[in-house]
C-alpha positions as CSV (number, residue, x, y, z in Angstrom):
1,X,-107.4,199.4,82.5
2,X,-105.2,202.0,82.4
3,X,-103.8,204.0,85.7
4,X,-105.9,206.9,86.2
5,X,-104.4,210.3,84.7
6,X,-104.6,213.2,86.7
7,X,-102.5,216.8,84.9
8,X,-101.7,219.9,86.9
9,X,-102.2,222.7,84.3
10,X,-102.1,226.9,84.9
11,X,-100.2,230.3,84.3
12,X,-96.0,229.9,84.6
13,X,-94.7,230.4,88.3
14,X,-98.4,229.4,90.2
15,X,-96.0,226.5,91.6
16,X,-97.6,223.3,89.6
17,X,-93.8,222.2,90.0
18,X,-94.2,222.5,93.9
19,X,-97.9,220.5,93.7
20,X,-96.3,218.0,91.7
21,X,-93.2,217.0,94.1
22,X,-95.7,217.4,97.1
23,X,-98.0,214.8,95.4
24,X,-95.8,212.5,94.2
25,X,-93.8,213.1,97.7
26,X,-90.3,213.5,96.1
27,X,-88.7,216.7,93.9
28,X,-89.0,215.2,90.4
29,X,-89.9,218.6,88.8
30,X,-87.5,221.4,88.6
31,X,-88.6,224.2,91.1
32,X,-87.7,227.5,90.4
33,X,-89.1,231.4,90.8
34,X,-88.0,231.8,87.1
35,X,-91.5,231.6,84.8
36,X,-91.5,228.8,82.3
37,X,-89.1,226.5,84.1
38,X,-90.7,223.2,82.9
39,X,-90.5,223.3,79.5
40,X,-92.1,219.7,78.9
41,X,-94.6,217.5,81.0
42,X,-92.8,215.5,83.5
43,X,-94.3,212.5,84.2
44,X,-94.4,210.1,87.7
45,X,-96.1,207.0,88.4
46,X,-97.3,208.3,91.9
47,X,-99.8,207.1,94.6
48,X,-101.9,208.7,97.3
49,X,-103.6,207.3,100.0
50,X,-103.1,203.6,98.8
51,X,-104.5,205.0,95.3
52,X,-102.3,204.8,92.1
53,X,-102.6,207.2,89.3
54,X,-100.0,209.0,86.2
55,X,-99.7,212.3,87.3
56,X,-98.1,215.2,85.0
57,X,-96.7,218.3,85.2
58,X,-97.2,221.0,82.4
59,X,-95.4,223.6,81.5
60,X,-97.7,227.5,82.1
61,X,-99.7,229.0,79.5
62,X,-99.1,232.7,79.1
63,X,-99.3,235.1,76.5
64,X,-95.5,235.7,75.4
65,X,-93.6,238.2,73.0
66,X,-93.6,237.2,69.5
67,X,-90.3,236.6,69.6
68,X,-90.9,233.4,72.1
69,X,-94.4,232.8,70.0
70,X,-93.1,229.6,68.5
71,X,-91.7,228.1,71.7
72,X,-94.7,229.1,73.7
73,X,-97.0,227.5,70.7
74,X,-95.3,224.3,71.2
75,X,-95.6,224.4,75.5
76,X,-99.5,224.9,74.8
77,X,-100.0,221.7,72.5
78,X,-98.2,219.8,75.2
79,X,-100.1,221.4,77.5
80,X,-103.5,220.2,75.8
81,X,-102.4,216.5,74.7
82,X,-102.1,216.4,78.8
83,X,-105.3,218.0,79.2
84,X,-106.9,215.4,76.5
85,X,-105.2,212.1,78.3
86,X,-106.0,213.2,81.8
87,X,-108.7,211.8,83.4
88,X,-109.0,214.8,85.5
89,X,-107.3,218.3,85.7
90,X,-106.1,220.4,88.4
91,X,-106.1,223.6,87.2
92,X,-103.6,225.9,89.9
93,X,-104.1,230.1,90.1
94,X,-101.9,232.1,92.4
95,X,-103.7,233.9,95.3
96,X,-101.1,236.6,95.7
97,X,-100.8,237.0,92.1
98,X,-104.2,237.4,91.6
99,X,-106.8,237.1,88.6
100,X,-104.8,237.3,85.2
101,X,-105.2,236.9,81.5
102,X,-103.3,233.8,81.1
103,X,-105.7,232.7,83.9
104,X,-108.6,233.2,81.6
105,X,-106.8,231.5,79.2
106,X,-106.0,228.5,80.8
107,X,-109.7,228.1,82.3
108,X,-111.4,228.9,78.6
109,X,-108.8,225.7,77.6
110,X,-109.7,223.7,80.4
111,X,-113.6,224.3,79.8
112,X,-114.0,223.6,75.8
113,X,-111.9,220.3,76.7
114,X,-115.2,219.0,78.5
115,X,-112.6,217.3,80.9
116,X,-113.6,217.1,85.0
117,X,-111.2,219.8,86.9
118,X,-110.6,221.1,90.6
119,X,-109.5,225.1,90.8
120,X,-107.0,224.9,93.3
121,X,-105.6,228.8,94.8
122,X,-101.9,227.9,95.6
123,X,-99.8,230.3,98.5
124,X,-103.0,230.6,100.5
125,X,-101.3,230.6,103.6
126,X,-102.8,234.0,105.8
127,X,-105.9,234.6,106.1
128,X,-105.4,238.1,103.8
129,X,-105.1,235.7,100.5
130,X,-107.7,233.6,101.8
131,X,-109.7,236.6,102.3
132,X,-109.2,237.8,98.2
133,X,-110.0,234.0,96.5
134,X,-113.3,235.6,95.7
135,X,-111.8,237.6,92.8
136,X,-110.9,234.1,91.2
137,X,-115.1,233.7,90.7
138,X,-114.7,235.4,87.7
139,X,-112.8,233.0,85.5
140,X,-116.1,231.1,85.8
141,X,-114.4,227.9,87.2
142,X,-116.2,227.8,90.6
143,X,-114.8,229.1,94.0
144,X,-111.4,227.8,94.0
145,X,-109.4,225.4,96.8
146,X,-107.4,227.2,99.0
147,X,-104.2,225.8,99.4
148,X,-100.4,225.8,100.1
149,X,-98.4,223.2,98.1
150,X,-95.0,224.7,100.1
151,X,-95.9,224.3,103.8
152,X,-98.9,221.4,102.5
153,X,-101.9,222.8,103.4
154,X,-105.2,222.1,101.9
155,X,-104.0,219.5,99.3
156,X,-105.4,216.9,101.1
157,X,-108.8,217.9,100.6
158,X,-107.5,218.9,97.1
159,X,-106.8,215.8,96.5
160,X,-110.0,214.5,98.2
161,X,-112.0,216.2,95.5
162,X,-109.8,215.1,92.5
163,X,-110.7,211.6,93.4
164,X,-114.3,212.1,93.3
165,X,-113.7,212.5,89.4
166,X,-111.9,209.2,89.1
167,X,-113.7,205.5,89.2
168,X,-112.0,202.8,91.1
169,X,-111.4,199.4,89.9
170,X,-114.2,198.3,91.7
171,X,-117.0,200.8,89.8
172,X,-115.7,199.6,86.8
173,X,-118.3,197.9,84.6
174,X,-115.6,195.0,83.8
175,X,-116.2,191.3,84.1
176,X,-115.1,189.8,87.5
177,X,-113.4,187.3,85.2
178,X,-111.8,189.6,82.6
179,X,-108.0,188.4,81.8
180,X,-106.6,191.6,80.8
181,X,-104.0,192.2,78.3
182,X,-101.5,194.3,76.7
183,X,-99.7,193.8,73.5
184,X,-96.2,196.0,73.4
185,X,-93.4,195.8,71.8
186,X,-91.5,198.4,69.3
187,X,-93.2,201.0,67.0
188,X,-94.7,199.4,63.7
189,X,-94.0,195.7,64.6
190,X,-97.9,195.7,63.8
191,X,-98.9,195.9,67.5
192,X,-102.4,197.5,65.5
193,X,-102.8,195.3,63.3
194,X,-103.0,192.2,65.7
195,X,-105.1,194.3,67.8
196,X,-107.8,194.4,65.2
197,X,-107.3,191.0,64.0
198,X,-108.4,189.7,67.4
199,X,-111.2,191.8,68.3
200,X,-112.5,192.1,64.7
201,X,-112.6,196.2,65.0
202,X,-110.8,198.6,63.1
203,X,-110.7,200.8,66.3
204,X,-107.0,200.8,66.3
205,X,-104.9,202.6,63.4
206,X,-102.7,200.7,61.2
207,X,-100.1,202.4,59.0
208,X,-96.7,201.9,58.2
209,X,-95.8,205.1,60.0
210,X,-94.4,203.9,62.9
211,X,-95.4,205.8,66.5
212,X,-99.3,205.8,65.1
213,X,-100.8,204.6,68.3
214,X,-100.2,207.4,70.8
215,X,-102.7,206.1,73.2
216,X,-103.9,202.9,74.9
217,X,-107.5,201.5,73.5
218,X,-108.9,198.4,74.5
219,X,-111.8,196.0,73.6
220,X,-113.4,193.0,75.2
221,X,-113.1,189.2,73.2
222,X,-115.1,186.6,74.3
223,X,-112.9,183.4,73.7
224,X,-114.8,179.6,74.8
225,X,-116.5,182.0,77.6
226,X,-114.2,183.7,79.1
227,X,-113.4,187.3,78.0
228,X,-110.2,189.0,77.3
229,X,-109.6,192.7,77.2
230,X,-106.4,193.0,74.6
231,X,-105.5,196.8,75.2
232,X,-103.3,198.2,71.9
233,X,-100.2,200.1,73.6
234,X,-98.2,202.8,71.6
235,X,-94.6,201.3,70.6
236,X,-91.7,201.6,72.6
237,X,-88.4,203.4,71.2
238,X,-84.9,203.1,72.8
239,X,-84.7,205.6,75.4
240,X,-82.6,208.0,73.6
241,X,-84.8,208.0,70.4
242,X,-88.0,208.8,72.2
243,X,-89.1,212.5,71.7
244,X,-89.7,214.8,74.2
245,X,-93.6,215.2,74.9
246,X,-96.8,213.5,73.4
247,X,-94.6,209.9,72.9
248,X,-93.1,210.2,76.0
249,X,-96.2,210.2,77.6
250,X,-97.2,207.7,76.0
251,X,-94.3,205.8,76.5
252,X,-95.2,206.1,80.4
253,X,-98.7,205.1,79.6
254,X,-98.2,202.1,77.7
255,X,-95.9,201.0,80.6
256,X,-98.6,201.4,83.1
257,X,-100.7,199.4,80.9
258,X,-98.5,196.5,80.7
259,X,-98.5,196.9,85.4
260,X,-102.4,196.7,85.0
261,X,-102.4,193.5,83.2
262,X,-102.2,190.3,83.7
263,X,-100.5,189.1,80.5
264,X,-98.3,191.4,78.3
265,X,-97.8,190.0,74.8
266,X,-94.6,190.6,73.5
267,X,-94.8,191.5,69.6
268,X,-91.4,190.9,67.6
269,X,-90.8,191.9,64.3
270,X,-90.1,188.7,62.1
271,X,-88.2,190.7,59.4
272,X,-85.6,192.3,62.4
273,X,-86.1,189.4,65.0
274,X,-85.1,190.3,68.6
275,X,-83.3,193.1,68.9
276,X,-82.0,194.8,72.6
277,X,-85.5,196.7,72.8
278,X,-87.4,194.0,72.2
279,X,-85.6,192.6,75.0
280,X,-85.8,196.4,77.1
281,X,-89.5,196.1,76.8
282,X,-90.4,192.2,77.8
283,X,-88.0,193.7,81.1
284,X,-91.0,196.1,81.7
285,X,-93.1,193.0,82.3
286,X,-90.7,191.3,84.2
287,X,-90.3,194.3,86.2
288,X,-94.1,194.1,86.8
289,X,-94.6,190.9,87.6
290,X,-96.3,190.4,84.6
291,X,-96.9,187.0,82.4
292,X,-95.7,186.8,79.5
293,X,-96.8,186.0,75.9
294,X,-94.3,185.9,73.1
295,X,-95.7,186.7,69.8
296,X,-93.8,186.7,66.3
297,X,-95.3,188.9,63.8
298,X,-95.0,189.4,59.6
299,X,-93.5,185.8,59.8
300,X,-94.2,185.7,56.0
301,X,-91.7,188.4,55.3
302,X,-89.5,186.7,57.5
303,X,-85.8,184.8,56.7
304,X,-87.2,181.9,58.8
305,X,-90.3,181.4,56.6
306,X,-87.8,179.2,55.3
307,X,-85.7,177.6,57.8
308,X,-87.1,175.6,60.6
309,X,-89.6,176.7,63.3
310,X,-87.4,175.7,66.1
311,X,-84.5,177.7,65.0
312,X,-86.5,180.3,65.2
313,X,-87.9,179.5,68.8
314,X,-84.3,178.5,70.1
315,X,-83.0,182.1,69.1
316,X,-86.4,183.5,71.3
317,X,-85.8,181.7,74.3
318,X,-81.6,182.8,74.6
319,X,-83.0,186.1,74.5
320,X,-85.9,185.8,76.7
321,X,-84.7,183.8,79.0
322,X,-86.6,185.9,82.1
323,X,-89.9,184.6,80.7
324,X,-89.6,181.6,81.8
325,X,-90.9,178.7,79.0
326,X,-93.3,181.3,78.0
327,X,-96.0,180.3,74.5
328,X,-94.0,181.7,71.4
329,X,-96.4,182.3,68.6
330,X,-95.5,183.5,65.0
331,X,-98.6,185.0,63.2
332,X,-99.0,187.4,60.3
333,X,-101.7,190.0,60.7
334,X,-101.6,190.4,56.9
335,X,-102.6,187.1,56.0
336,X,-104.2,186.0,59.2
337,X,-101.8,183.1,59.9
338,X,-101.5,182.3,63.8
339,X,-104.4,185.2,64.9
340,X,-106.5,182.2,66.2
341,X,-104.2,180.6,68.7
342,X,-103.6,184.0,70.6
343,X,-106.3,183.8,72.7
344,X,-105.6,180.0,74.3
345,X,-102.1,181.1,74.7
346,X,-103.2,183.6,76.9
347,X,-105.8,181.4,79.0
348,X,-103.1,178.7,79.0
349,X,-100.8,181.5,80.5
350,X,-102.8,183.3,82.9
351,X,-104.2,180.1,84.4
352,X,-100.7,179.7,85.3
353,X,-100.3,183.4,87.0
354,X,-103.7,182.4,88.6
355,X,-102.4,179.2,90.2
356,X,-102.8,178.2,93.6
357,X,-100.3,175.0,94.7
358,X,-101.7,172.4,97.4
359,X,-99.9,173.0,100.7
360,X,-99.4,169.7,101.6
361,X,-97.5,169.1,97.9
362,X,-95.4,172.1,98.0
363,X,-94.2,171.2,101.4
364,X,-93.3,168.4,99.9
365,X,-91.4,169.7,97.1
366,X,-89.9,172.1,99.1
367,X,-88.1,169.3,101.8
368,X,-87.4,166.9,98.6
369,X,-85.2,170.1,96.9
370,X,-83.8,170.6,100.4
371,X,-82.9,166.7,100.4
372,X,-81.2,166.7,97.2
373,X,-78.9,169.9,97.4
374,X,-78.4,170.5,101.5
375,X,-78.2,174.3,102.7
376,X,-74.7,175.0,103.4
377,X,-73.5,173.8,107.2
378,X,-70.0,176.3,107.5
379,X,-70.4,179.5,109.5
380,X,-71.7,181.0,112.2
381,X,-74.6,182.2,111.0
382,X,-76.3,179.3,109.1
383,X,-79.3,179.5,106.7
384,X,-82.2,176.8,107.8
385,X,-85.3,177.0,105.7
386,X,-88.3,175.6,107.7
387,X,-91.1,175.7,106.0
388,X,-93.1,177.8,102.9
389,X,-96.5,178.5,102.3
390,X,-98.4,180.4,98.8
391,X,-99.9,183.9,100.0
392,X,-101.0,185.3,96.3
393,X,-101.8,184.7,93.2
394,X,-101.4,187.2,90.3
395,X,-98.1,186.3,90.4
396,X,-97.7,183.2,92.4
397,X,-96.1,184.8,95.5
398,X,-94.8,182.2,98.2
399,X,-93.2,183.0,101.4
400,X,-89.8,180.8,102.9
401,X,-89.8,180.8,106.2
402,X,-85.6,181.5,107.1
403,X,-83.4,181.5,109.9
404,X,-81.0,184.0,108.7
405,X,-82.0,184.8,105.1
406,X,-79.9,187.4,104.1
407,X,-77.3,184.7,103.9
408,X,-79.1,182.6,101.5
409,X,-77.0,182.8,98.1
410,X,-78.7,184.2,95.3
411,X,-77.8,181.0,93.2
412,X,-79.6,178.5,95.7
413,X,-82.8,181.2,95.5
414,X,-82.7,180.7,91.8
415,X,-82.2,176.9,92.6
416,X,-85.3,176.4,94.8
417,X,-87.5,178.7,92.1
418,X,-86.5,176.4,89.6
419,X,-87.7,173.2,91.7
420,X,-90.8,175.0,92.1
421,X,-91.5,175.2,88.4
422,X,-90.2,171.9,87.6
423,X,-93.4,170.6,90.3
424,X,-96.2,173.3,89.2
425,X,-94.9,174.5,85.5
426,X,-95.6,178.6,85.9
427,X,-95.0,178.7,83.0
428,X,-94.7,182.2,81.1
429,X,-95.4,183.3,84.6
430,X,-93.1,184.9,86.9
431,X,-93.0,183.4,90.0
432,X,-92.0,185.5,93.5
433,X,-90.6,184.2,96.1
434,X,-90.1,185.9,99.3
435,X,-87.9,185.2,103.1
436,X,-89.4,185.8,106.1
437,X,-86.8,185.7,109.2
438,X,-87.2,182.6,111.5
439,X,-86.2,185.4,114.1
C-alpha cells in the first residue's frame, strides 16, 4: 500500500550521505569528511528505474566518548526505528577504512532486526581495495558489493539486488478491485478510532495521546462486494511542531500513503472544526491527485450538535473548496453515529475518480462551452482549441488539443474544468486537464 522503504545504515564517514544523493539523483544530504555529519534521517521520495520507493539516510553508529554517550544514544534509536520501517537495508562499510568495531556493530543491529539487507563496500575504485573486500567476510554479512557512490560505480547492481527484496504492486496478494484508502488528518482527531470502527479490529491504538499512530496499518472491508483497504495514517502537525526523527518519518510516510490511494478521507475535529492544517493536509491530496472524502468526527462534542447541519457543511466547503463537491460526513467513533455510511461514500467517490466519459458526449460538451464563452480573437498569437479526448482514469485525465496553449488564461482553464463537471459530476474527484500544442 505503502511506498517501499529502503534505509542506508553503517559506521560515520562510509559516505551513506554520498549513496543517498546518488540514489535519489540530487544532494539532499549534507556531505562532509567530518564523522557524524547527519545527525537525523533525511528522508526523499525517490525513484529508480521507473520504481518508486522512501529512501532514508541515517546518521553512523560508532562507539563514542562518554561525554557524546547521550547524543550518540539518541543517533542509534533513530537509526533502528529506520531499520524497523525499512523494507530493506543497505548496510555501507568503507573499503579503505577497513573492518572496524562499529562495523560489527552495525551488522550485529542489522542481523537481530530479521530485516533483508545488501553489504555494499563504498570507495572501491582500484583494483587494490577491491582486492582487500575479503576482510569484510568476517562481520558475517556475506561478501560485500563493491562500489563507488562518488564516481557511481557498482550501484546499479546495488541497486539491482536491493530490489530483489522488495515485491511490486503486481506480486501483491491484493484484489484487482481493491479501492484503497487513507484516512489523515491531524493528531488525535480519532483517525484510530474510525479505523477500528470500520474494519471491526482493534489493530490500530486509540488514546488520547495525540501522535499514537507512528506507522501506517491497513485492513481489508468487504462493503456490498467490493473491498476497501482503509489504511490508518499517523497525524499530521504543522510543519514547525513536528519533531525531528521517528514523527517525521512518519509524517513522510503517511503522505506517501495518501499518493498510493485512491481516496484520502479527510478527518476533522468537530470540537476545533477546520483549522489551517486541516486545510495543509487535504492540499497533500490535492497535490496527489487524490479523491477526496470529508469526514467530521466527535460531532457529539461538537458546538454544531446544536445548530443546523448545513451550517456546518457551508463552513467545510469555504474551506475546502479544492475538493470539489466532495461527500461530507459527521460521525462519532464513540457512539458509532455515521460509521455506516463511510464506506458508500467512498464507492460513490471513487466511481467517480474511475470514470471514463463517452467521446462522442465530451466533444460535445467541449464545442457547447466553446459556443457559449468564445476563446479570445485579439492578438497575434491566438488560442484555438480543436478537439479533446480522456487518456486515464485514476484521476480523470483529458488532453485539449491547442494551437498555442501557453496563451490560454488560467481563468478560462478553470472555466472549461468547470463545464466538464457540470456534464459528468467528478465529484470529490480531481479532474486533470492537460494542452497538447496544435503545432
Amino acid at each position: 500500500m505503502s511506498l517501499p522503504v529502503i534505509a542506508i545504515v553503517g559506521r560515520p564517514n562510509v559516505g551513506k550521505s554520498t549513496l543517498f544523493n546518488r540514489i535519489a539523483g540530487s544532494r539532499i544530504a549534507i556531505v562532509s569528511e567530518t564523522p557524524g555529519t547527519t545527525r537525523d534521517r533525511v528522508s526523499v521520495d525517490a525513484e529508480w528505474l521507473d520504481r518508486r520507493f522512501l529512501l532514508i539516510d541515517t546518521a553512523g553508529i560508532e562507539d563514542v566518548p562518554s561525554a557524546e554517550l547521550q547524543l550518540w544514544d539518541e543517533v542509534r534509536t533513530q537509526t533502528e526505528r529506520a531499520i524497523q520501517l525499512a523494507d530493506v537495508v543497505i548496510m555501507l562499510v568503507d573499503s579503505v577504512g577497513g573492518v572496524t568495531a562499529s562495523d560489527y556493530d552495525a551488522a550485529d543491529l542489522l542481523r537481530r532486526s530479521g530485516k533483508p539487507y545488501v553489504l555494499a563496500a563504498n570507495k572501491t575504485d582500484n583494483t587494490n581495495r577491491l582486492a582487500e573486500l575479503y576482510t569484510f567476510n568476517a562481520i558475517g554479512m556475506g561478501e560485500p558489493i563493491p562500489i563507488s557512490a562518488y564516481h557511481d560505480i557498482g550501484v546499479a547492481e546495488m541497486m539491482d539486488n536491493v530490489f530483489e527484496f522488495i515485491k511490486t504492486d503486481d506480486e501483491t496478494d491484493l484484489p484487482e478491485d481493491v479501492i484503497k484508502v487513507a484516512i489523515a488528518g491531524r493528531p488525535n482527531v480519532g483517525k484510530s478510532a474510525i479505523f477500528n470502527a470500520l474494519t471491526g479490529q482493534e489493530r490500530s491504538i486509540v488514546s488520547p495521546v495525540p501522535g499514537t499512530t507512528r506507522d501506517t496499518v491497513d485492513a481489508i472491508y468487504e462493503y456490498e462486494g467490493t473491498p476497501i483497504m482503509f489504511l490508518d495514517t499517523a497525524g499530521l502537525r504543522r510543519r514547525g511542531k513536528t519533531e525531528q526523527g521517528i514523527e517525521k518519518f512518519s509524517a513522510i510516510r503517511t503522505i506517501g500513503a495518501i499518493e498510493r490511494s485512491d481516496v484520502a478521507i479527510i478527518v476533522l475535529d468537530a470540537t476545533e472544526f477546520v483549522t489551517a492544517q486541516d486545510t495543509h493536509i487535504a492540499g497533500f491530496a490535492q497535490d496527489a491527485y487524490r479523491a477526496g472524502v470529508v469526514l467530521v468526527n466527535k460531532w457529539d462534542l461538537s458546538k454544531y450538535a446544536e445548530r443546523s447541519f448545513d451550517e456546518a457543511m457551508d463552513e467545510i466547503r469555504q474551506r475546502f473548496k479544492f475538493i470539489v463537491d466532495a461527500p461530507a460526513i459527521v460521525t462519532s467513533a464513540l457512539t458509532g453515529r455515521g460509521i455506516d455510511r463511510i464506506p458508500e461514500a467512498v464507492r460513490r467517490t471513487f466511481m467517480q475518480f474511475t470514470k471514463r466519459v463517452d467521446s462522442a458526449e465530451l466533444s460535445r460538451t467541449l464545442y457547447a462551452a466553446l459556443g457559449d464563452r468564445p476563446l479570445p480573437t485579439r492578438g497575434r498569437r491566438r488560442v484555438k482549441i480543436s478537439g479533446i479526448e480522456q487518456v486515464a482514469i485514476r484521476p480523470p485525465t483529458f488532453v485539449i488539443t491547442c494551437k498555442n496553449p501557453e496563451h490560454l488564461h488560467f481563468s478560462y482553464k478553470r472555466y472549461l474544468e468547470n463545464r466538464l463537471r457540470e456534464a459528468f459530476g467528478f465529484a470529490g474527484s480531481p479532474v486533470r486537464l492537460l494542452y497538447r500544442d496544435a503545432g
